[in-house]
C-alpha positions, -999 to +999 in steps of 0.1 A: +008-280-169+029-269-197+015-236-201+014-230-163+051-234-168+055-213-192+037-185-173+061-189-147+089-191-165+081-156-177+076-141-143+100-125-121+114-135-091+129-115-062+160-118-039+139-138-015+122-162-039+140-190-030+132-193+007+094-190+001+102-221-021+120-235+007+094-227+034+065-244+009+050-212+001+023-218-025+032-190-054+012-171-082+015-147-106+009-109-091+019-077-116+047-098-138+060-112-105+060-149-093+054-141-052+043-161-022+002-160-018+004-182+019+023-203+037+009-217+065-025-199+058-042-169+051-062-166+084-031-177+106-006-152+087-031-127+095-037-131+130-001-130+136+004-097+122-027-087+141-011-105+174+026-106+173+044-103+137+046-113+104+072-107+075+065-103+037+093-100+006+080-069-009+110-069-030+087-065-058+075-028-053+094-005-072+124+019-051+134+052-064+161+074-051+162+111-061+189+135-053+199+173-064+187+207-063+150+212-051+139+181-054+114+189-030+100+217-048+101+198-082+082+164-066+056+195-051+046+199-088+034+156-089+016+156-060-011+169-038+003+166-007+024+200+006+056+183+008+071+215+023+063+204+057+086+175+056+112+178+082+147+150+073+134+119+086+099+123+081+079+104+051+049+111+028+021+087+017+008+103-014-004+099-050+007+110-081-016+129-107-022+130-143-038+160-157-073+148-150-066+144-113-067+111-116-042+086-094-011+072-116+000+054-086-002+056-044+036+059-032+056+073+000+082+100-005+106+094+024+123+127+029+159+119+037+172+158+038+200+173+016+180+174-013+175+136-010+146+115-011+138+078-017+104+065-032+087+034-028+061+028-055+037-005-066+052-030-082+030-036-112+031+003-117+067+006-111+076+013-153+049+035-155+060+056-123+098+057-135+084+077-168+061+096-153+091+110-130+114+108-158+090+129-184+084+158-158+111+160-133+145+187-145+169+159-149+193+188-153+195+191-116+184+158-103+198+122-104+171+096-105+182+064-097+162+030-100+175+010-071+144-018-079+163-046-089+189-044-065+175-039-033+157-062-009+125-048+011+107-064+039+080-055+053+081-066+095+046-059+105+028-067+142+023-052+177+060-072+183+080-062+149+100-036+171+110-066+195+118-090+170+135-069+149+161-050+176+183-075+183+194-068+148+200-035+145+224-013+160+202+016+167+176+023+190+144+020+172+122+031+200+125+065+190+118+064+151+078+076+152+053+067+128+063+073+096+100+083+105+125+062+087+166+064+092+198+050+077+211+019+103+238-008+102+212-043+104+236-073+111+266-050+104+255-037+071+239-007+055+201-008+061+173+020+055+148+015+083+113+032+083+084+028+104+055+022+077+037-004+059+001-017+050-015-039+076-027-014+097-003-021+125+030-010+139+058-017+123+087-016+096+099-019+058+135-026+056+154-016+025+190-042+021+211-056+001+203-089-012+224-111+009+215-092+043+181-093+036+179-137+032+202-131+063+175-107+080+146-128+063+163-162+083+170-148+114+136-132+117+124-164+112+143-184+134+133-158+159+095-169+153+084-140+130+054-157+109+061-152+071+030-137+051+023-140+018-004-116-009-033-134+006-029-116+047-011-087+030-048-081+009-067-090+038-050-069+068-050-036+041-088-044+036-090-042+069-069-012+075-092+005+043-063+009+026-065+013-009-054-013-033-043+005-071-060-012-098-087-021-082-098+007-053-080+033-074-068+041-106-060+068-138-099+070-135-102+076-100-091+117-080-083+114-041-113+133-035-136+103-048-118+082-033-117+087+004-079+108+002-089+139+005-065+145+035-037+145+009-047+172-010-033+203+005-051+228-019-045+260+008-013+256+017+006+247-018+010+261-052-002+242-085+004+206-092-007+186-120-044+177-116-048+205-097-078+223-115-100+191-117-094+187-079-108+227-074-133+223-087-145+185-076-142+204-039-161+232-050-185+216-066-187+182-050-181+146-063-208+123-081-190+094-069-175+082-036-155+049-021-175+040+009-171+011+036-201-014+033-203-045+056-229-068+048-253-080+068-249-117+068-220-138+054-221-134+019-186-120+004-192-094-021-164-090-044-146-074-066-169-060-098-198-071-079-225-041-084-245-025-058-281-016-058-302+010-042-339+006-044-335-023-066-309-002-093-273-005-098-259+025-082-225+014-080-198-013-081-173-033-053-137-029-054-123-046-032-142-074-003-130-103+018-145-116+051-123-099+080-107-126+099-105-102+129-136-090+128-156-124+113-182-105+090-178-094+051-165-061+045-159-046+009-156-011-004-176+004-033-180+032-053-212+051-051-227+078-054-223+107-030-260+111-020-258+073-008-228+079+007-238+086+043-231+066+072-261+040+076-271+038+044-290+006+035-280-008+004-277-040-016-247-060-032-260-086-060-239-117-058-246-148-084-281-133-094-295-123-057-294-089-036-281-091+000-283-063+023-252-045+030-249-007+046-222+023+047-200+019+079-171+043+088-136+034+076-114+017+082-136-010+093-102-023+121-083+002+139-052-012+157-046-001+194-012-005+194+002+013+164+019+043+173 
């Protein structure tokens, strides 16, 4: 008891912290953060995202803001994505490279105009991101500013977040399409709004002061927005097929391998770090991919469990849960690219035994209402 004590007397705790305690949120330890895993439970927080709405603190993930001259054009040099296109208003998921083309870190560059952008990046990669930028951004001509500690976010996710969350704001966010974001007043105060997340459904992240934000996080709730914890966040994403970094992606892993290859814009952009590796990988081919598998019974495979192809490891799981929404096991892997195809029969060894599992398109849920 002591030393789980210790442990979480080392851990940080956001803005929000306090009304997870309040709300009997059972906590644990996630990237040097103390955060909420469930409240009322896993499978109920995720059917309400799925059915209505659900709220998580992601005050943990790691906010940038970048201003000056070209920013654009400087972030263009990180990434693989052609940022160009970006109108004022409009965002970015995208990855950041090291030399080998492998992913530092998935992040969204929200494009804000005026030589302005804002970043949201993971939480347990958030250090490592703020020297990456730092080492190869001209801080001659751009201010970086690390608005993480200060800054509540919330992600308001569900078929209903636009409902629940209106009465709140003093804007009209009916308009703001996927992946649009805006500056609002929410409650009378300063709020950046934008229409993303990772759930697979509609809905927003909301970007406040500390004191708005237990104000938002309260009246959402009052309101009957379900809070969420880790546990539904992992499970919708999984879902969704959205990568998790540090486990479906890493420094080891390019886009290419890893499913992303719609955000590398090789034609239409000039060199960015990584660049080379990720020619010739789509010249040449990769060895490797990240595949869906759903197994064919109700066996879980998870994480580091291997996979076998004529009784031989081929490959490894990264990420696998049971889908609440969809009531069978689904996991992705890494394997090679010649197993790779849709319908693929394959194994996944779990405690000693093989179970049959086989390549299915991703993402394995698609919501119907998202926009």
């Amino acid at each position: 008891m002591a030393n789980q004590e210790n442990i979480a007397a080392s851990l940080a705790r956001t803005p929000l912290y306090q009304l997870g305690v309040e709300l009997k949120a059972r906590l644990t330890s996630f990237g040097g953060w103390e955060m909420p895993v469930q409240y009322s439970g896993i499978t109920s927080e995720h059917e309400a995202v799925r059915n209505a709405a659900g709220m998580f603190d992601i005050s943990h993930m790691g906010k940038f803001t970048l201003e000056g001259k070209k920013v654009i054009d400087q972030l263009q040099g990180l990434v693989p994505s052609d940022l160009s296109r970006l109108q004022a208003g409009q965002a970015q998921y995208t990855v950041l490279l090291n030399p080998q083309g492998g992913i530092i870190d998935d992040i969204i560059i929200y494009y804000q105009g005026e030589e302005k952008v804002a970043i949201v990046v993971n939480a347990a990669t958030t250090a490592k991101d703020k020297t990456w930028l730092l080492q190869n951004l001209n801080l001659d001509e751009i201010q970086f500013q690390d608005l993480s500690p200060e800054k509540v976010l919330i992600a308001l996710q569900g078929p209903q977040a636009e409902n629940y969350l209106q009465p709140f704001v003093e804007t009209d966010l009916q308009p703001i399409k996927a992946f649009g974001h805006l500056q609002a007043n929410i409650l009378g105060q300063p709020a950046f709004i934008a229409r993303t997340g990772y759930t697979g459904e509609d809905g927003f992240e909301i970007m406040v002061d500390p004191e708005v934000g237990r104000e938002l996080w309260r009246n959402l709730y009052n309101a009957g927005v379900v809070p969420a914890g880790l546990g539904a966040r992992d499970t919708l994403r999984l879902e969704a097929a959205m990568a998790l970094y540090g486990q479906d992606i890493d420094d080891n892993t390019t886009p290419l391998e890893a499913g992303l290859g719609w955000l590398v814009h090789l034609d239409t952009k000039g060199d960015f770090i990584g660049r080379s590796v990720l020619e010739q990988q789509k010249a040449n081919g990769v060895q490797r991919r990240l595949v869906g598998l759903q197994m064919q019974g109700r066996n879980i495979a998870r994480h580091g469990y291997q996979v076998l192809s004529a009784g031989q490891v081929v490959g490894e799981v990264t990420s696998g849960t049971i889908s609440p929404t969809l009531g069978y096991p689904v996991a992705l892997a890494y394997i090679p690219s010649k197993l790779a195809k849709v319908g693929q029969q394959l194994e996944v060894e779990i405690r000693g035994k093989a179970y049959p599992a086989v390549v299915v398109k991703r993402p394995f849920y698609r919501s119907k209402t998202k926009k």
